[in-house]
C-alpha positions as CSV (number, residue, x, y, z in Angstrom):
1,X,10.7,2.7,-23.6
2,X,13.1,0.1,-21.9
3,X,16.0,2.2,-22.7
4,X,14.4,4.9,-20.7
5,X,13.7,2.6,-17.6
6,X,17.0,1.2,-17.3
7,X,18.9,5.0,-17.7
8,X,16.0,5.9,-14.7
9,X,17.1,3.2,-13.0
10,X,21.1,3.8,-13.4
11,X,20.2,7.6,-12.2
12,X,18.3,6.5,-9.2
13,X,21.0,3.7,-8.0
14,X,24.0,6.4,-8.5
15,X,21.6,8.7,-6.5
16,X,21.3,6.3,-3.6
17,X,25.4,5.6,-3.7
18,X,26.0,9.0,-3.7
19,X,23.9,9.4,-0.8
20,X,25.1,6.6,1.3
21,X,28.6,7.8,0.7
22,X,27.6,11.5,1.7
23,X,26.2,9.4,4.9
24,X,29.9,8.0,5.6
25,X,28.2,4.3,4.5
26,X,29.7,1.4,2.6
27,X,27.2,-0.6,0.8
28,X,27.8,-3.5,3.7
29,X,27.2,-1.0,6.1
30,X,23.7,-0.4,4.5
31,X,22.8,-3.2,4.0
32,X,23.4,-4.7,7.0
33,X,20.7,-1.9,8.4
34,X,18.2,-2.7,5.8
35,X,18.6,-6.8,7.7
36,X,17.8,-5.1,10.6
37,X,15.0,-3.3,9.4
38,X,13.2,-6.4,8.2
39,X,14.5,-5.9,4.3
40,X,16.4,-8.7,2.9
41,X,18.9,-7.5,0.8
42,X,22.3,-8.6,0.5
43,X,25.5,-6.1,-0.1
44,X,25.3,-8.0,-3.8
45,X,21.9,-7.1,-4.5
46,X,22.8,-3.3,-3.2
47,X,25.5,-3.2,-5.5
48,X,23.3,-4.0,-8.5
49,X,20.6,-1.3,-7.4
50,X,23.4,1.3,-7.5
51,X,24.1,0.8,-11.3
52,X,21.0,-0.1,-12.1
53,X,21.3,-3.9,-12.4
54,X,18.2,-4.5,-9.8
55,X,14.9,-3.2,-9.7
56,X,14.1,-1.4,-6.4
57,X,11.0,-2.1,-4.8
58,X,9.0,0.1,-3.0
59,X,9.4,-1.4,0.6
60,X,12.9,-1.2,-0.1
61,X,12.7,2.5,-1.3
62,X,10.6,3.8,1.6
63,X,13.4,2.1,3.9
64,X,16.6,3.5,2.1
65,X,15.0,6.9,2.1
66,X,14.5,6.9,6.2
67,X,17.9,5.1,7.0
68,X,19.4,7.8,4.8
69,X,17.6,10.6,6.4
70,X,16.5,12.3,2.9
71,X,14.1,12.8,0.5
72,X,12.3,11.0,-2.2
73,X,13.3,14.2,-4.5
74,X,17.0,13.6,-3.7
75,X,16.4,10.1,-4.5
76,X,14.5,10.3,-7.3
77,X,15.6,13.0,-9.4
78,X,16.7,11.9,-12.7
């Protein structure tokens, strides 16, 4: 079961960097929006989501999902 979690987690971090590129984004670009938005996360800890080295917590989720402008589907998909 934990290998399964952690290849979820790699699918859904490559998801979010593929979106934030397709948004013209670096990952201190982001991140600096989630700050502003009340979410602290550091470029580091954004890095580590994108390959799956993080957990992503739902606060964080909901907010990378508006400041991208998509959908939980295009996040999510595995």
């Amino acid at each position: 079961m934990e290998m399964m979690n952690k290849k979820i987690e790699r699918m859904v971090g490559r998801n979010i960097c593929r979106i934030r590129e397709e948004c013209g984004l670096t990952q201190e670009q982001l991140a600096a929006r989630l700050q502003t938005n009340d979410c602290e996360i550091t470029r580091s800890a954004l890095a580590k989501m994108e390959v799956g080295l993080r957990h992503i917590y739902p606060d964080e989720l909901i907010l990378i999902k508006k400041l991208l402008n998509t959908s939980y589907d295009e996040i999510l998909t595995v």
